[in-house]
DRENKOLFI-543931 format. One record per residue (C-alpha): residue number from 1; residue in three letters; x, y, z. Coordinates in steps of 0.5 Angstrom, whole numbers, plus 500, padded with zeros to 3 digits. Each point is the difference from the previous one (the first is absolute). Layout:
SITE/NUM/ALA/X/Y/Z
...
end
This chain:
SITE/1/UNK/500/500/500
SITE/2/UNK/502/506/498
SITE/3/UNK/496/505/504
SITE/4/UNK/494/499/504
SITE/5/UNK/499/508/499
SITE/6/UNK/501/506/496
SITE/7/UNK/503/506/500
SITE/8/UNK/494/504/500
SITE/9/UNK/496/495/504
SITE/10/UNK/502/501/508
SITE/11/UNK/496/504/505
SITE/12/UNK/501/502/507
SITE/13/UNK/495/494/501
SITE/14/UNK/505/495/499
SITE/15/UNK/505/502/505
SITE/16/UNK/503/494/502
SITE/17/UNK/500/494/495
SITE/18/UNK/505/498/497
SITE/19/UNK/500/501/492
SITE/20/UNK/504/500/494
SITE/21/UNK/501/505/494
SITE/22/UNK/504/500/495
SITE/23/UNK/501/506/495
SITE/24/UNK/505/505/497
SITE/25/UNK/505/504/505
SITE/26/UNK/497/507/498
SITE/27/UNK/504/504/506
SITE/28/UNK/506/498/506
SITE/29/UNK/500/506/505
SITE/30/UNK/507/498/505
SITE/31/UNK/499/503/507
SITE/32/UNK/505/497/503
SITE/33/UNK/497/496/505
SITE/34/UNK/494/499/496
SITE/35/UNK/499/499/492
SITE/36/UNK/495/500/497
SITE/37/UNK/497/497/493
SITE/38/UNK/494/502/495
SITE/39/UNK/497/495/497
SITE/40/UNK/496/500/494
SITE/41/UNK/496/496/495
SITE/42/UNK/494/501/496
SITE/43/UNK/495/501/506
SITE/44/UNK/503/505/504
SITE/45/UNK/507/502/505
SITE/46/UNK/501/496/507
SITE/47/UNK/506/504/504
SITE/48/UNK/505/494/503
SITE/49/UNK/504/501/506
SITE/50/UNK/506/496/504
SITE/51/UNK/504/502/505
SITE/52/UNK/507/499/501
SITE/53/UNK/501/499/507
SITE/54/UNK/494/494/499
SITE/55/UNK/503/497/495
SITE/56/UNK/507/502/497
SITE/57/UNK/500/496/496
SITE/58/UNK/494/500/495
SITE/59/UNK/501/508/501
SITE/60/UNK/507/499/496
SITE/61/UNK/496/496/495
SITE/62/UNK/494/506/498
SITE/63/UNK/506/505/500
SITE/64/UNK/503/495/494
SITE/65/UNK/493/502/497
SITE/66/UNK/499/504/493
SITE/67/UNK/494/503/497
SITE/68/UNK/496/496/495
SITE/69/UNK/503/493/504
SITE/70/UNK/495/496/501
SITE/71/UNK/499/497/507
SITE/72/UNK/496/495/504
SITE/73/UNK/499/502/507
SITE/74/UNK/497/497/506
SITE/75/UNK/498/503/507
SITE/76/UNK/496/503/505
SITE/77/UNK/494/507/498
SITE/78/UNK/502/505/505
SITE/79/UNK/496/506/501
SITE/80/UNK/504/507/498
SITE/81/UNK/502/504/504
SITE/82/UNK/500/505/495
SITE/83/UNK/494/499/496
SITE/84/UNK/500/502/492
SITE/85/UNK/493/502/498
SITE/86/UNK/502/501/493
SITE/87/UNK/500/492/499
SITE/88/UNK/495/495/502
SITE/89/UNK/505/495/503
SITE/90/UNK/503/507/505
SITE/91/UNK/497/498/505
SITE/92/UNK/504/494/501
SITE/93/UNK/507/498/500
SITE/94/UNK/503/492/498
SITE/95/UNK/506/498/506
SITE/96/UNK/504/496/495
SITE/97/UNK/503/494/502
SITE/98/UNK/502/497/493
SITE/99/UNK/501/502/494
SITE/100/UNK/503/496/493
SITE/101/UNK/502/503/494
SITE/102/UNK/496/497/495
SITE/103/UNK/504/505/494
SITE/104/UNK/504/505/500
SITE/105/UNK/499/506/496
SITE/106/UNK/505/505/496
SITE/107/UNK/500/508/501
SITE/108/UNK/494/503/496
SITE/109/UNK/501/504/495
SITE/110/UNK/494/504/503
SITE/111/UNK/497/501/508
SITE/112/UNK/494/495/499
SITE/113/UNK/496/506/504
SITE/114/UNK/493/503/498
SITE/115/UNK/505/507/499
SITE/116/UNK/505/496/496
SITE/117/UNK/507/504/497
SITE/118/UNK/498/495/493
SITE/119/UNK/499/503/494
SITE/120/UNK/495/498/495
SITE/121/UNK/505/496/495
SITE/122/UNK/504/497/507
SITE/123/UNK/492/497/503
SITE/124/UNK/499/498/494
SITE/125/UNK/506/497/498
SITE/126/UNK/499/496/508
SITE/127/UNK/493/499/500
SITE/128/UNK/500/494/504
SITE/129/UNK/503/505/505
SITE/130/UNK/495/505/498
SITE/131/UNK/495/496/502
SITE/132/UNK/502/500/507
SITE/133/UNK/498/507/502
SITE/134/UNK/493/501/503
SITE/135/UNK/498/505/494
SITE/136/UNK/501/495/494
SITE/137/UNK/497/495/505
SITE/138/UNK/494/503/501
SITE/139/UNK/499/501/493
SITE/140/UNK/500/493/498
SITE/141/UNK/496/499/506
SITE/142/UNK/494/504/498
SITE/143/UNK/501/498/492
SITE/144/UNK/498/493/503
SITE/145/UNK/495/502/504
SITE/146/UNK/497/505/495
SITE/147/UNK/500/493/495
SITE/148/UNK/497/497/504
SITE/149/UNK/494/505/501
SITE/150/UNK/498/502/493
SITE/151/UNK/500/491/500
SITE/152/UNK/496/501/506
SITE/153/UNK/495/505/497
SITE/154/UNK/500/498/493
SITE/155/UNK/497/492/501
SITE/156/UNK/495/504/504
SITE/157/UNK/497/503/494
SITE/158/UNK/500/493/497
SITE/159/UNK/508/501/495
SITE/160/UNK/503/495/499
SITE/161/UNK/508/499/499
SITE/162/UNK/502/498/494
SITE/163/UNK/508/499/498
SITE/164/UNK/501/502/492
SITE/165/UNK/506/499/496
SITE/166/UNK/507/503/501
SITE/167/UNK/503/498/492
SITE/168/UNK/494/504/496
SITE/169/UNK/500/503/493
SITE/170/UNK/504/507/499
SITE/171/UNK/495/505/498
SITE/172/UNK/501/507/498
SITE/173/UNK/496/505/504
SITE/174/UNK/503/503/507
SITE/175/UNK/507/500/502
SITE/176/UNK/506/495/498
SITE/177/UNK/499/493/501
SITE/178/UNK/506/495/503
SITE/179/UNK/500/495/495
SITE/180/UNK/503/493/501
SITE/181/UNK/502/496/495
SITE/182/UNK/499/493/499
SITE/183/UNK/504/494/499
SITE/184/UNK/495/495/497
SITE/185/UNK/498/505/495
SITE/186/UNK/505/503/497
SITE/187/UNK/499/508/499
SITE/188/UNK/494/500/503
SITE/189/UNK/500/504/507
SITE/190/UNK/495/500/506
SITE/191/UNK/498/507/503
SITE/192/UNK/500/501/508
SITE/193/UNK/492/503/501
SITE/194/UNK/501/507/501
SITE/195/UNK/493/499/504
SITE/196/UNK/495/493/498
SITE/197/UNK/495/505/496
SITE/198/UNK/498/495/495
SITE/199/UNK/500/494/505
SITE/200/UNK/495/502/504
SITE/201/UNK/495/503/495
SITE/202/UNK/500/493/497
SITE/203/UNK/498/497/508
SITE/204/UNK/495/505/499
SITE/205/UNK/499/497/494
SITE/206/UNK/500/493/503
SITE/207/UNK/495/502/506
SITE/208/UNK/504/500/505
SITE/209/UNK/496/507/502
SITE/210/UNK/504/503/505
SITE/211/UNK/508/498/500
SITE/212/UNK/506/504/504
SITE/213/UNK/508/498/500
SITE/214/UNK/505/503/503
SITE/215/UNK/504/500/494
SITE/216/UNK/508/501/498
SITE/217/UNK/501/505/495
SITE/218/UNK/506/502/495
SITE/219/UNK/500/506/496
SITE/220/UNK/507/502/497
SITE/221/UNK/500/508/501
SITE/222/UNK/504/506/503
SITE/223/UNK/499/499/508
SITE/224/UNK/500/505/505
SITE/225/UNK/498/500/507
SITE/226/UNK/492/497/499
SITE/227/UNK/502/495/495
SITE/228/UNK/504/493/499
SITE/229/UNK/501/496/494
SITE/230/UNK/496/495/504
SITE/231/UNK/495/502/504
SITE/232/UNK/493/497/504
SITE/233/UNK/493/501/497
SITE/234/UNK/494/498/505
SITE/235/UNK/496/499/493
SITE/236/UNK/492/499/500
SITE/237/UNK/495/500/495
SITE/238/UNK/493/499/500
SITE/239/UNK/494/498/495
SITE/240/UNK/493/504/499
SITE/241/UNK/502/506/504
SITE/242/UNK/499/507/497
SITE/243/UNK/506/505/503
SITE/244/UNK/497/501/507
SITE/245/UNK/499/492/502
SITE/246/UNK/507/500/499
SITE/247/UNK/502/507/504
SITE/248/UNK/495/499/505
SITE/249/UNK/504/493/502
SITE/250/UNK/507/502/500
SITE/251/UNK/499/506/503
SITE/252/UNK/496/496/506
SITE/253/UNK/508/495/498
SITE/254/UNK/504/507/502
SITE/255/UNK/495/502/506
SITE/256/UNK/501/493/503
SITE/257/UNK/508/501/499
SITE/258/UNK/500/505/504
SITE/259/UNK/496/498/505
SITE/260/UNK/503/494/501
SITE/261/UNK/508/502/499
SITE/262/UNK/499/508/502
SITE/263/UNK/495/500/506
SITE/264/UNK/497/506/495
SITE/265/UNK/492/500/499
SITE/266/UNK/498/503/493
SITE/267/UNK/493/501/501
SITE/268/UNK/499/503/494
SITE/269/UNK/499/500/492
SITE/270/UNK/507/502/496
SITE/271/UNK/498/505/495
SITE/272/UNK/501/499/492
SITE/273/UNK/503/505/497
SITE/274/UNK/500/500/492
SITE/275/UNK/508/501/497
SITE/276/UNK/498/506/496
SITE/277/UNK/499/503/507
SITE/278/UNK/506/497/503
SITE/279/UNK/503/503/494
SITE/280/UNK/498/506/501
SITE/281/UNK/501/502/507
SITE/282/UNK/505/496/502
SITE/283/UNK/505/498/493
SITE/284/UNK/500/493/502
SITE/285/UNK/496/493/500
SITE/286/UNK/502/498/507
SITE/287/UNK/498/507/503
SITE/288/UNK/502/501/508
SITE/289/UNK/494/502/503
SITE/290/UNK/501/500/507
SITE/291/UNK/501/508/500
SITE/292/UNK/497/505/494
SITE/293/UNK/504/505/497
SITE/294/UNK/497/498/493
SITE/295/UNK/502/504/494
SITE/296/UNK/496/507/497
SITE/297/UNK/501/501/493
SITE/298/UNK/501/507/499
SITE/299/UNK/502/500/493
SITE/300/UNK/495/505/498
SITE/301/UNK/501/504/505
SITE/302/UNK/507/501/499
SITE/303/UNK/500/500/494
SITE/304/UNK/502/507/495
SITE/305/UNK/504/504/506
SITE/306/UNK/506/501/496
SITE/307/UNK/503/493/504
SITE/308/UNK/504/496/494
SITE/309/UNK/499/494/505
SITE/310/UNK/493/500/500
SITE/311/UNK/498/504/494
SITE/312/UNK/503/495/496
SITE/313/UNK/498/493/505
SITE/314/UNK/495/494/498
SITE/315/UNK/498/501/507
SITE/316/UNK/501/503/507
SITE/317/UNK/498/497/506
SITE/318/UNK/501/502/508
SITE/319/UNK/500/496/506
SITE/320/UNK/499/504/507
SITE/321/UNK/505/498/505
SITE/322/UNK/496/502/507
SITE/323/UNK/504/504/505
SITE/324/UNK/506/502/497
SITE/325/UNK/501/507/498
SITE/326/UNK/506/500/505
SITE/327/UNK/503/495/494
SITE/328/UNK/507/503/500
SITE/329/UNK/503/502/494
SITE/330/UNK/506/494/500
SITE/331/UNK/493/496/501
SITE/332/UNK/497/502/494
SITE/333/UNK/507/499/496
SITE/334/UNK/500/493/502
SITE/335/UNK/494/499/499
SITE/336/UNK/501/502/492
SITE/337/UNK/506/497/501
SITE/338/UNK/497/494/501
SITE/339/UNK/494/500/494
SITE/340/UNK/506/501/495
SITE/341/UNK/503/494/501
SITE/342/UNK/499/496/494
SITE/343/UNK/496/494/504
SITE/344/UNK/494/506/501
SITE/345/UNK/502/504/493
SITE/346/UNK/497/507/502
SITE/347/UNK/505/505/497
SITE/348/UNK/497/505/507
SITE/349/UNK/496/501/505
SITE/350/UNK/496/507/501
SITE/351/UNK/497/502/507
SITE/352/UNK/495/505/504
SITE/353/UNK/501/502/507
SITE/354/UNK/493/501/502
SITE/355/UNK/503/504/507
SITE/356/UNK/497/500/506
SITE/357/UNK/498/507/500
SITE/358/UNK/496/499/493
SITE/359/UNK/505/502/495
SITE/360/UNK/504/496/495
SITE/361/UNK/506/499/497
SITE/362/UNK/502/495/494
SITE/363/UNK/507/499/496
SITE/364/UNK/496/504/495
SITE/365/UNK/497/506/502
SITE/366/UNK/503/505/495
SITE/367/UNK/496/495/496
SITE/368/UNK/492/500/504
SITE/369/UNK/498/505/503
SITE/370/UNK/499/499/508
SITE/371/UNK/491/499/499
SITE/372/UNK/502/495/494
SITE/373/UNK/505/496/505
SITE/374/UNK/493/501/506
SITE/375/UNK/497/497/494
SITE/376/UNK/504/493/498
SITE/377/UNK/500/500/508
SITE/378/UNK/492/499/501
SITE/379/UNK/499/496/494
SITE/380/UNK/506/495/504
SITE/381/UNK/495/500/506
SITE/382/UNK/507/504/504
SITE/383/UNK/498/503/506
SITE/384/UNK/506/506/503
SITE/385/UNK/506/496/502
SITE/386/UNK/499/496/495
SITE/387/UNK/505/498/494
SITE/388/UNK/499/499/494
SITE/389/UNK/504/496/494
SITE/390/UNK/498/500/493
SITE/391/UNK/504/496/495
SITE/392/UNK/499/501/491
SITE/393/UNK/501/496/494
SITE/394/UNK/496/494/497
SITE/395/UNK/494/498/503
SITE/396/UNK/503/493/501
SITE/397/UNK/508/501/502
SITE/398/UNK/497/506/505
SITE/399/UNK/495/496/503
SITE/400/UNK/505/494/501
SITE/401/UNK/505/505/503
SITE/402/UNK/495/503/504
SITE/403/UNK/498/494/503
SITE/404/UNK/507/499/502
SITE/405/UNK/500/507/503
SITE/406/UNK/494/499/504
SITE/407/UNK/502/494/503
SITE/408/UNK/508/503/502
SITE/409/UNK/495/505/503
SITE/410/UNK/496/495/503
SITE/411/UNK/506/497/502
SITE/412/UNK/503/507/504
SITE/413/UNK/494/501/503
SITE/414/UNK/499/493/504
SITE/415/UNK/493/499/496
SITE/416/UNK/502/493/497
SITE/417/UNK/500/496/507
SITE/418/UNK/502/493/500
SITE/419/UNK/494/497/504
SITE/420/UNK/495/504/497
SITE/421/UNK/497/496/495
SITE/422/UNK/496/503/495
SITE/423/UNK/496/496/495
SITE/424/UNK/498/500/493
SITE/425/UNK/497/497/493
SITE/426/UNK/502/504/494
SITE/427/UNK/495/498/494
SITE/428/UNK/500/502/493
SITE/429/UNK/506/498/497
SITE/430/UNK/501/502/493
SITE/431/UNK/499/493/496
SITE/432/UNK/507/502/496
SITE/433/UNK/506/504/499
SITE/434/UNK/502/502/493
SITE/435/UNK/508/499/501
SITE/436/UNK/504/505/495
SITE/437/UNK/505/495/498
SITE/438/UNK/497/495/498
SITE/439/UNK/494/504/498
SITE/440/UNK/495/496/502
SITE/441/UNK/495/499/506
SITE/442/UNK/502/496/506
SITE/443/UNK/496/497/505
SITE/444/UNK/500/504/507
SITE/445/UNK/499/493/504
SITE/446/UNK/499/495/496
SITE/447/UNK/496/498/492
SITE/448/UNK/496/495/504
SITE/449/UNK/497/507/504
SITE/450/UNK/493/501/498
SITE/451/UNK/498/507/498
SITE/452/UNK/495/504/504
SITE/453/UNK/494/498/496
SITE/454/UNK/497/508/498
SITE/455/UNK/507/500/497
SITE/456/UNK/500/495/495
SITE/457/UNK/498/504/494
SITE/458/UNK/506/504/501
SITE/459/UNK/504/493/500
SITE/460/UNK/500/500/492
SITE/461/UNK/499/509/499
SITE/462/UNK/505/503/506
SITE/463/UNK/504/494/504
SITE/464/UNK/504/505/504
SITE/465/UNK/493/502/504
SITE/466/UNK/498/494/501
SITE/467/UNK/499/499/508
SITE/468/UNK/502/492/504
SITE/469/UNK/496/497/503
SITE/470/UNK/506/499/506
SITE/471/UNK/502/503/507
SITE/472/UNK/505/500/503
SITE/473/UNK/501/501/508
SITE/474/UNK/505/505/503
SITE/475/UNK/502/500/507
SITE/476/UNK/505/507/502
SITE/477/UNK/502/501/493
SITE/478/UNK/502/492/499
SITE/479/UNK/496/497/495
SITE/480/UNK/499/494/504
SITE/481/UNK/496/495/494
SITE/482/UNK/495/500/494
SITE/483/UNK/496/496/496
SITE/484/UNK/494/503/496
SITE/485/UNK/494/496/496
SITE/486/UNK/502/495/494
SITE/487/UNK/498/500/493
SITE/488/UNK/496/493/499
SITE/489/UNK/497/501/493
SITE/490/UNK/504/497/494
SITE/491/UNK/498/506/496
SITE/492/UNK/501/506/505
SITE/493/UNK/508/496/502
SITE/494/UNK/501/501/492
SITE/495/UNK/499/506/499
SITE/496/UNK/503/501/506
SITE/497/UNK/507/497/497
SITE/498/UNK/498/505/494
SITE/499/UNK/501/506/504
SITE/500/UNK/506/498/502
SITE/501/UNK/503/499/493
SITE/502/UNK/500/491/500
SITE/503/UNK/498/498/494
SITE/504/UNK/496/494/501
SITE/505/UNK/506/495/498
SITE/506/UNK/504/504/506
SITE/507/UNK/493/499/504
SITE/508/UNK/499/492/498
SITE/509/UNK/508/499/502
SITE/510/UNK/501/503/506
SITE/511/UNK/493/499/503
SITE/512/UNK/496/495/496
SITE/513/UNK/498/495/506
SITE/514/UNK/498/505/504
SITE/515/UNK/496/503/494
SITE/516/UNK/497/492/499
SITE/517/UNK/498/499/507
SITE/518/UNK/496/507/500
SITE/519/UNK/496/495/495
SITE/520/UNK/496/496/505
SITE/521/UNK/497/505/504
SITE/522/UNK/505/504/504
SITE/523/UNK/497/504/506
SITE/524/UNK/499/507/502
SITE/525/UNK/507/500/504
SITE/526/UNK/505/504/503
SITE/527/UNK/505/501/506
SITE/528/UNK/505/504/504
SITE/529/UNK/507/499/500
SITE/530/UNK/504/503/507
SITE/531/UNK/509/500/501
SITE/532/UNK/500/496/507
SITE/533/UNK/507/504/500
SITE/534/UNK/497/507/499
SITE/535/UNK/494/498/506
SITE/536/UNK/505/497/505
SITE/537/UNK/505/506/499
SITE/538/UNK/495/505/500
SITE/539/UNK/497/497/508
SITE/540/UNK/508/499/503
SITE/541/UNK/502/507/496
SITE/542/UNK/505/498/496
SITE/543/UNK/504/504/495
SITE/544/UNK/500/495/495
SITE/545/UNK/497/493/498
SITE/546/UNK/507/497/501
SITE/547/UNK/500/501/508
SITE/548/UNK/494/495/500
SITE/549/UNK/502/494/496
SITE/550/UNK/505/495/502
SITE/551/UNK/505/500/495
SITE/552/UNK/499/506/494
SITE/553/UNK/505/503/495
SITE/554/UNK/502/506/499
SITE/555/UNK/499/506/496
SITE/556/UNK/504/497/494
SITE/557/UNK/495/493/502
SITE/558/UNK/506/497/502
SITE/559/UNK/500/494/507
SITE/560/UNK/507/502/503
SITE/561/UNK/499/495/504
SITE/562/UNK/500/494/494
SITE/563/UNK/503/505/496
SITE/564/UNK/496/499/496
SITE/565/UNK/498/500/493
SITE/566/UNK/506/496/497
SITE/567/UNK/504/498/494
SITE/568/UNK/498/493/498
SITE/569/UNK/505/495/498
SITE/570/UNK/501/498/492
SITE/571/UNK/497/493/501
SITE/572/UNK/494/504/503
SITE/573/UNK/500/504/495
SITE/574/UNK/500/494/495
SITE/575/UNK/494/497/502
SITE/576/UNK/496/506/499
SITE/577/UNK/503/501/494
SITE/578/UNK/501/508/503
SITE/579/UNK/507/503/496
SITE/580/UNK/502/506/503
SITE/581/UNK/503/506/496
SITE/582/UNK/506/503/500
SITE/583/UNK/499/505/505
SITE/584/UNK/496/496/505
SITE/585/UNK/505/496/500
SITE/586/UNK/506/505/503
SITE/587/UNK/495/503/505
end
């Protein structure tokens, strides 16, 4: 046996048995006469202690031991003296009477503690020690406990979960896919799924009704921090449902979760927000709705001053940032400082000081007179005290630099609070999105979306104003998941490959089974898919998705670790029949 405990297990009720623990040596603190030892496993921190003038010998042997040993010790549970209410296990204390050696453990190259001096790429690299510390541990502790709600909850709602391929058929629509060559057929290739859209329309197809999988996805795409190039999908799908059957039931998944895994009640209906108005107001998708300051366009009240900047802009919109007409001039220089940058792309910013005492004063005043700056101030909604920043430009490059603007300032005035949580569904996605290089329409989600059904006219006349019958959920600015309605119809999916620019050759080769299966009686269908990764980073407050999987890659999509990917030998290469150029070969 051993241990007949935990770490984390022991209380001031069991003073006096004799236990045995065994863990990894987190601390050793010598006093002289007494030493004392943490002890850690994954369950919590028991504090040792053995005293040299009671057992020299055993006290010669704890001083002998590193940080990270793993140790087995028997002994005695002590009350402490000098109780530690920061921990569970600090009211007691182990008086230890033996202690094995079951591993000893090199120096780290970092300090497992919840501050660690470890940077990312070194974490990384030791994972495995990485894993060690409470904030990585928790993290993976909650993804567990989160999997096993959303499994709970779903079977409640009579899903069903269903495990779909992972070697499938590369299609072209959405990201990049891995692909996988294959042995037995010689220059031919499996791709990974990017998501299993097409599997889980075809088990709608085959009756399954209700199905769910926690699911591995692969996409070959630029990584930032909410992104890998595997990640965990919760998918679901759902047969004769209109858009609100499905809302209404993973709205009531996200209400369980944060019941169950947060203690928050959420006793209320989230809203839905076209994206034209999300467009609008907020120049993003996913907008951050915890706090206000939307955008005003004030394009025709600018206008004609004889301010090039504005005279000769697409669009002219504001933000009042409330309470900081005090903002100093070096503030505001590192505040268009920062939307010049090329990640925010405005080439500069304007602002109104509406001051206190009533009167105004702008980077512009030789250019507006001071009732015109009172004037854009009423039309932002400022109040004296307020500030208000005003950006010019393209309509679509503006809003997008706004957006980023509103949230550094959302940022500055400590408006974008961790736990608090403020929920939304964003509805009305245009259906396509004409992309200039390829000079073509392409699907905003995916071409299995149906149309929202007053638009289905304009699919054939102006393909560009077509709505979608899709939703996402947007949780704090995070874009937690989304699905939308299927098409169902044989007819209504050509002619949605027609809009995209397949012609009906394309159609038949890349999807001719899902097209054949629609022949005997698809239902009405749709569904949701969520980022498990993103619902877990955003409960524990991750900065990026990597701290709450076990072992991710980095921003190159490289495992430090395994290093890995790597070169295959010639002979593998051989069996695949792969011949790498020239180049690839001196890499």
């Amino acid at each position: 046996m051993y241990r007949t405990h935990t770490c984390g297990e022991l209380r001031i009720s069991d003073v006096g048995n004799k236990v045995i623990l065994s863990g990894w040596v987190q601390k050793i603190r010598n006093l002289g006469g007494m030493t004392f030892v943490d002890i850690r496993d994954r369950y919590g921190i028991t504090q040792l202690v053995v005293d040299a003038e009671i057992n020299g010998e055993l006290s010669d042997e704890v001083k002998k031991l590193g940080r990270e040993y793993v140790v087995q010790i028997e002994g005695a549970v002590a009350e402490r003296s000098s109780k530690n209410p920061k921990l569970p296990t600090g009211e007691i204390e182990i008086l230890m009477e033996s202690v094995k050696v079951l591993n000893k453990s090199e120096i780290p190259p970092f300090t497992i503690e919840d501050e660690t001096d470890g940077g990312e790429e070194l974490r990384m690299k030791y994972r495995y020690l990485d894993i060690r510390r409470n904030p990585i541990k928790e993290n993976l502790e909650l993804r567990h406990r989160m999997g096993f709600e959303v499994r709970k909850y779903l079977d409640s709602l009579n899903f069903v979960e269903i495990e779909t391929p992972v070697l499938i058929k590369s299609t072209p629509e959405g990201a990049r896919d891995f692909v996988v060559p294959s042995r037995m057929n010689r220059g031919e290739f499996y791709a990974l799924p990017q998501s299993p859209q097409v599997f889980k329309q075809l088990l709608m197809v085959g009756g399954m009704d209700r199905y769910y999988q926690i699911v591995k996805c692969f996409r070959d795409e630029d990584l930032r921090a909410d992104r890998q190039p595997e990640f965990t999908q919760i998918d679901c799908e759902m047969s004769f449902v209109d858009q609100d059957d499905v809302l209404n039931a993973f709205e009531g998944l996200a209400k369980h979760l944060f019941r169950e895994l947060k203690g928050i009640e959420m006793d209320f209906d989230f809203p839905r927000m076209p994206y034209s108005e999300a467009m609008k107001y907020y120049g993003s998708d996913k907008p951050d709705i915890r706090f206000g300051m939307k955008f005003k366009d004030i394009t025709n009240t600018v206008k004609g001053n004889g301010f090039k900047v504005f005279d000769d802009a697409e669009y002219v919109g504001a933000i009042c940032a409330e309470g900081c007409a005090g903002y100093s001039r070096k503030q505001l220089d590192k505040l268009t400082n920062f939307v010049k940058r090329p990640q925010v792309g405005a080439s500069g910013m304007i602002y109104i000081k509406y001051n206190e005492d009533g009167t105004v004063k702008s980077s512009v005043d030789k250019f507006f007179a001071p009732e015109k700056l009172l004037e854009v101030c009423e039309q932002t909604d400022a109040k004296p005290g307020d500030l208000v920043l005003i950006l010019a430009g393209g309509e679509k490059k503006t809003l997008g630099a706004l957006c980023e603007l509103r949230l550094e300032m959302g940022n500055q005035l400590g408006l974008r609070d961790n736990n608090k949580f403020a929920p939304l569904w964003v509805v009305d996605f245009p259906l396509l999105e004409w992309d200039e290089e390829s000079e073509r329409f392409h699907a905003m989600h995916h071409p299995f979306t149906s149309p929202r059904h007053e638009d289905l006219e304009l699919l054939a006349t102006d393909p560009g104003k077509v709505r979608a019958n899709a939703y996402d959920l947007v949780i704090n600015g995070v874009e937690i998941g989304g699905g939308s309605i299927r098409i169902h119809d044989e007819e209504l999916q050509h002619k949605m490959f027609e809009a995209l620019g397949f012609s009906k050759e394309e159609a038949e080769e890349q999807f001719g089974f899902l097209m054949n299966a629609f022949k005997y009686g698809a239902p009405p269908h749709g569904g949701v898919a969520f980022g498990l990764d993103r619902w877990v980073a955003l409960f524990t407050g991750a900065e990026s998705i990597r701290d709450v999987i076990a072992f991710p890659k980095n921003n190159a999509g490289r495992d430090m670790m395994i290093d890995s990917p790597s070169p295959l030998s010639e002979e593998q290469l051989n069996e695949l029949g792969i011949e790498l150029k020239d180049e690839e070969r001196e890499q």
